[in-house]
Structures are given as structure tokens and as C-alpha cells.
N, C-alpha and C positions, 0 to 999 in steps of 0.2 A: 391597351385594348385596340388593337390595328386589326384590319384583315390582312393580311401579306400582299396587297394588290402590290404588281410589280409592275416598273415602265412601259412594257412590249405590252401590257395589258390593257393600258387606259384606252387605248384609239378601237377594242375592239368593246370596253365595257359599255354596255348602256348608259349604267351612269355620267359618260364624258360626251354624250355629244350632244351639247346643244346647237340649234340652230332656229330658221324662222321660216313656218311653212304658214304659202296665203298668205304672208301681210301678218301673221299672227307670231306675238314677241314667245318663243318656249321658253322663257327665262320667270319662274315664278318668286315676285317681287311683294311681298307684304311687309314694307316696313316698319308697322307701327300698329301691330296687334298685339291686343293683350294675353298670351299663352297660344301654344298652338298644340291640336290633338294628333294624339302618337299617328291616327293612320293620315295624315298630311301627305306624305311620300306616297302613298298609293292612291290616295284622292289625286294628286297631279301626276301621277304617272299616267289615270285614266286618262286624264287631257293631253299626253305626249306632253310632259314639260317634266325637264329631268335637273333643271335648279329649284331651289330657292335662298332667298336674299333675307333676311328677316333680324328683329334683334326685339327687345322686350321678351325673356320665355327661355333663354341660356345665357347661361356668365360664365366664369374662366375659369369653374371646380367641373365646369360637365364638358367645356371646350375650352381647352387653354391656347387653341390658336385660333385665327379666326374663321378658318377654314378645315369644313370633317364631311364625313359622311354624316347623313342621317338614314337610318333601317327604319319599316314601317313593322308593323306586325307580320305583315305576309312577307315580307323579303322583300319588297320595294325599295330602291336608293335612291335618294336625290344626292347631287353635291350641293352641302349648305353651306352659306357665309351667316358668320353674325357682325359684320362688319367688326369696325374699332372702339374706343371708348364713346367717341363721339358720331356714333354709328351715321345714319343719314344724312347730316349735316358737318359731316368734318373739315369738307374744303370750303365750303362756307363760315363756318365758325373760326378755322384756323390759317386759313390763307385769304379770303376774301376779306374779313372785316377787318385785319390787320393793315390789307393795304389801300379799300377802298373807304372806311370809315378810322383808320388809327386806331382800331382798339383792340388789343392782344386778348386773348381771352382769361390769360395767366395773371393779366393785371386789371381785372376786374369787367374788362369784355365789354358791357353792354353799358347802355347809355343811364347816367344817372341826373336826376335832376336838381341835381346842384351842377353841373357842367355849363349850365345856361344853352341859349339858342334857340330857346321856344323849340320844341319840336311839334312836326306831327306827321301822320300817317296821309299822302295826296290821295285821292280817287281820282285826278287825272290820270287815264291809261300810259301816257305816253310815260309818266313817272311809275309805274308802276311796279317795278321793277327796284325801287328805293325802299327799305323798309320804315322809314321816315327821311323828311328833309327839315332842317334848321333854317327858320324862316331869317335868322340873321345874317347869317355867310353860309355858303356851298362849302363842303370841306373838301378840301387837295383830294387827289390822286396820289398815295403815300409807297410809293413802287422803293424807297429805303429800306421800307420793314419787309421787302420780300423773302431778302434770304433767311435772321430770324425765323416767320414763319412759315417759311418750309423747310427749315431745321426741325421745328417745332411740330407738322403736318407730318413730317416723314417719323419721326420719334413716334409719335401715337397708332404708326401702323406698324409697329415692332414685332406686332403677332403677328402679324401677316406670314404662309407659308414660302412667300415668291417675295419674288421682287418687280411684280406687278400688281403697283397700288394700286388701290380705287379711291378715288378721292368726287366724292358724291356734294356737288354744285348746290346751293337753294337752302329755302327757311320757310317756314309756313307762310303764306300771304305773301310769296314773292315771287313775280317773274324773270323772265329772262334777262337775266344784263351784259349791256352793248359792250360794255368792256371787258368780258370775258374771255373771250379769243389774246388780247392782247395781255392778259393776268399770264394766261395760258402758255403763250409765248416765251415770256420774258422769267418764267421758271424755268426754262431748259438752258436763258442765257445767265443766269443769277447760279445753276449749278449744273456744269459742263457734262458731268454724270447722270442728269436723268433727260428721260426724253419722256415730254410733257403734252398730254393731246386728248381735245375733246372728242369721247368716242360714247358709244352706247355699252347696257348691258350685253346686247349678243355680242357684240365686237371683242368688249374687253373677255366673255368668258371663252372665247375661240382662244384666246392668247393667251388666257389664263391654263387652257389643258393641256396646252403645250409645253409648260413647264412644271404642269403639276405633281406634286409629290405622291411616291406611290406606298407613305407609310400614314395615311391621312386619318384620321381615330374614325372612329365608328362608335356613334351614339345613339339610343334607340330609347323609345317611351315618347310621354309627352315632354314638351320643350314648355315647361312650366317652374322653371328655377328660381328660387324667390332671390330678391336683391340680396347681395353678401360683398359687392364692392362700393358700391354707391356710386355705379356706373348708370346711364341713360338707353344701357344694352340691358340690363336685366329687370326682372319682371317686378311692377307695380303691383305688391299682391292685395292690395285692399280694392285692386281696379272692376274684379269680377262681380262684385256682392254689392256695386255703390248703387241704389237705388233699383233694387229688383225693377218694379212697376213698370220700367222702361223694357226689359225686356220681353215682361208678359208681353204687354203691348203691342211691341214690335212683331213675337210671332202671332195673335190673333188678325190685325192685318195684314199680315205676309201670308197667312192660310185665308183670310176673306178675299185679296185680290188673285193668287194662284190658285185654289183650289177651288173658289167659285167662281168669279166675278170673270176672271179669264175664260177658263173653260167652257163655262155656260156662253158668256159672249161668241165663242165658235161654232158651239151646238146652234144656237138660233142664226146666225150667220147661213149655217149651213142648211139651212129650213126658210132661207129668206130675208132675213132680217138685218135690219144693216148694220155693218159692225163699229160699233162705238170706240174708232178710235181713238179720238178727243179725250173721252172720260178717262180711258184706260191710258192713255199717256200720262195723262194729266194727275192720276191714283196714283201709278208708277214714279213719276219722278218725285212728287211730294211724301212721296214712302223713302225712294235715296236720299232725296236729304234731311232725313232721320239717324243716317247709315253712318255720318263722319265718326271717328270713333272717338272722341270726347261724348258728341251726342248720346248714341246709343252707351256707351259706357258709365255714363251718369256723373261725371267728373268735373262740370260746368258750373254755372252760377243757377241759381232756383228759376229764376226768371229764362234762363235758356231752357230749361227744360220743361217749364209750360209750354214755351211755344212747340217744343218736341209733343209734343202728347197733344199740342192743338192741332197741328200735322197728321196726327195720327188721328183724330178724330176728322178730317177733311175727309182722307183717306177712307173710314169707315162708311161716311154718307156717300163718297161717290163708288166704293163697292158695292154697296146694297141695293141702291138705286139702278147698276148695272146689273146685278144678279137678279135682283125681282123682276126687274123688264124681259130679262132672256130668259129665266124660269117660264113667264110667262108666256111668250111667245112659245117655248118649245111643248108648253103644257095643250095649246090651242087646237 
């Protein structure tokens, strides 16, 4: 299931050029949705963005490489990645923790509490960037297990159509760490054969069309493929239906603050009246962070999703209270 796209083609096809207009990334990046709707490709082609990045929603019977076309209904193309098995977090998981914390992932990966060392999670910033510290001893700097785990990093991007990896840095609750550049480094001197560099999405996908292949699948529908590997790429399918109530919710404030509460606030603005940007910030952001997608998907603890739904009742008093202030001014 190919289109025949052939080499001399790509530099002229819409679908290969991305780039970064304004300050604005054309690289469309959702990694950790639950399914995604067939006209996705022509939603972000309205936007000028001719990627996407994404994985939960395809596995390896709808893409067996990691890299296809996706068609929309109307003939839209984006180039899509579904990244590797361990999609957003691979060179964290497989290079990073091996050398900065010793723990392979293949030999049980994460920290157990029989290991000892007291752990905990700091909220000093300056730590922030540690997933936890051992309040007994700092653990080494383990630059041994490098080569290993980039035997092991490079093997898990086998699907890959090039041979220009992406190896995606980070873990939930984690920032930047100072010894990254130096991790970074010391892969290209651990194996003479690859050359190893902290770049972005637009960078790496310029370098990436330059070699891209011109017999790439073409898949088209929704990207709603149920798990069949028991990979961290495919789709969670009991993730849509976990606790309706949340997303009633979610759209009745999302039409109280855009459909009233905004709008009206502009109509009396524009009649005099001052425009409440306080309230409407303040609606707004405690509506996003409803949005993370554990939240809105219902996949939390009971207790997290009361405070979801307490959120969303903020949300409602301070729409209403904007909307009936601006109704009424514009009604005067």
C-alpha cells in the first residue's frame, strides 16, 4: 500500500517541507493522545503544519515502520512518525537511566524498594531535573554502561526508515539535565559510527527529508488501533469511556467560557465597559489545567478527579458572573 512517490519528488511534495514561520514550530507534536480523528492531516494542514509526531492510536499491523504517510479524507498528507517501542521517552529510558542512575531497563529499570536509600522526589528547583535523590549516597555517573545502552537504544529503533534516529530526552516531572550535552557527547566517542547531537524537531525533520524514502505506506482513517503488541505506542482502549462525567463537563465549560463569557465580555467592552481580564485569565487557565490528559481522560485516582470537577466548578462561577455582568451592560 505505497503511492509510488519517487526521490526527485519529495523536495517538490507539500508533504516534505517542513519549516518554522514567526517563531511558530510547523512540526505537529501530540505525543500522548488517546486516538486521533481521520481528518487530523487536514485539521493541521489548515494550520500550515505538514508533520505529525504522535504514538498511542497506531501499532505495527497499520505501520510496521515508524515512519508513513498519513491521507485525510480529503487528500490531505502529513509525514507521521509513531516513534519506537518506547515512543517519547526512549533515550531517557534507554540511555539515560542506564548511565545516570544504573538501571537497564531490560533488568528491571526502575527503582524498587527493597534497593534501600530512602528515596524521594526534591522540590528544590535546582534538583529538579533528578527524578528522585537517595538520601544515603548520590549514585556515580555510570558512562560504563554506555556502550550496552546504546547497543540497546539503537536496536529498539530497528523500524526506523533512515538512519537518522530520534532519540527523544525526558520523563514526566522532569527537567533539563546538566549532563546531557556530556551523555550526548560521549555516544559518538563510545561508537565511532554515529554522530550524536542535541537538535530540535524542525532540525532533525530537515535532515530527516533528505534521506527520506520514497516508497513510505500510506495509511488513512482514524489512528485508533487497539493494543496487539503490548507496546506504550498503541492505543489504551478502555482510555475513551473512563468516566464520561468529565467530559460532559469539560465541554459545558468550554461553551460557558468561549461561547458566552468571552464573547459577551467584548460586546460590552466595545460599548464601554471594562474588559475583565483578570476573571477571564484566571477561567482560562483553571480550565487548562483540567486539559493534562490523565485528567480529562479519567485515568487518575478519585480524589484527583474531584479536584477536576472542583476546577470546573470555579470555572462555571467565574463564567457566569462574567457573562451576566456583560449581558447586562450590553442589554442597558
Amino acid at each position: 500500500n505505497t503511492d509510488g512517490h519517487r526521490s526527485e519528488r519529495l523536495a517538490q511534495d507539500p508533504v516534505f517541507t517542513s519549516k518554522v514561520e514567526n517563531g511558530v514550530m510547523k512540526v505537529g507534536y501530540t505525543p500522548n493522545g488517546f486516538g486521533q480523528v481521520s481528518q487530523t492531516p487536514q485539521i493541521y494542514r489548515g494550520f500550515g503544519l505538514d508533520t505529525v509526531m504522535f504514538y498511542r492510536g497506531i501499532n505495527r499491523k497499520a505501520a510496521p515502520k515508524s515512519e508513513y504517510i498519513w491521507e485525510g479524507p480529503d487528500g490531505s498528507r502529513l509525514l507521521a512518525f509513531r516513534f519506537g517501542q518506547f515512543s517519547r521517552y526512549n533515550f531517557h529510558y534507554l540511555l539515560y537511566r542506564p548511565v545516570i542512575k544504573n538501571r537497564f531497563f531490560k533488568d528491571g529499570g526502575k527503582y524498587r524498594w527493597t534497593d534501600g536509600g530512602v528515596p524521594f522526589h526534591p522540590a528544590d528547583l535546582d534538583a529538579y531535573y533528578k527524578e528522585y535523590w537517595l538520601m544515603e549516597a548520590e549514585e556515580p555517573v555510570n558512562y560504563a554502561n554506555l556502550e550496552r545502552a546504546l547497543t540497546e537504544f539503537m536496536d529498539e529503533l530497528s523500524e526506523a526508515t533512515t538512519d537518522h534516529l530520534l532519540g527523544m530526552a525526558g520523563d514526566d516531572q522532569m527537567g533539563p539535565n546538566p549532563l546531557l550535552p556530556e551523555l550526548v557527547k560521549r555516544m559518538s566517542d563510545v561508537r565511532p559510527d554515529v554522530t550524536a547531537k542535541i537538535s530540535s524537531l524542525v532540525d532533525y525533520m530537515k535532515e530527516f527529508r533528505k534521506v527520506a524514502p520514497d516508497d513510505l505506506k500510506v495509511v488513512t482513517g482514524e489512528m485508533r488501533h487497539s493494543s496487539m503488541n503490548g507496546l506504550m505506542t498503541d492505543l489504551y482502549w478502555g482510555i475513551l469511556a473512563a468516566r464520561s462525567y468529565l467530559k460532559i463537563e469539560a465541554y459545558k465549560q468550554e461553551m460557558n467560557y468561549f461561547r458566552w463569557a468571552e464573547p459577551f465580555a467584548a460586546f460590552a467592552w466595545l460599548l464601554g465597559r471594562e474588559y475583565p481580564q483578570g476573571f477571564l485569565d484566571l477561567g482560562l487557565k483553571t480550565l487548562m489545567e483540567n486539559q493534562a490528559h490523565d485528567s480529562i481522560g479519567g485515568c487518575a485516582l478519585d480524589k484527583i478527579h474531584r479536584d477536576v470537577m472542583h476546577r470546573f466548578s470555579e470555572v462555571n462561577e467565574l463564567t457566569n458572573v462574567v457573562t451576566r455582568e456583560s449581558v447586562a451592560h450590553v442589554l442597558q
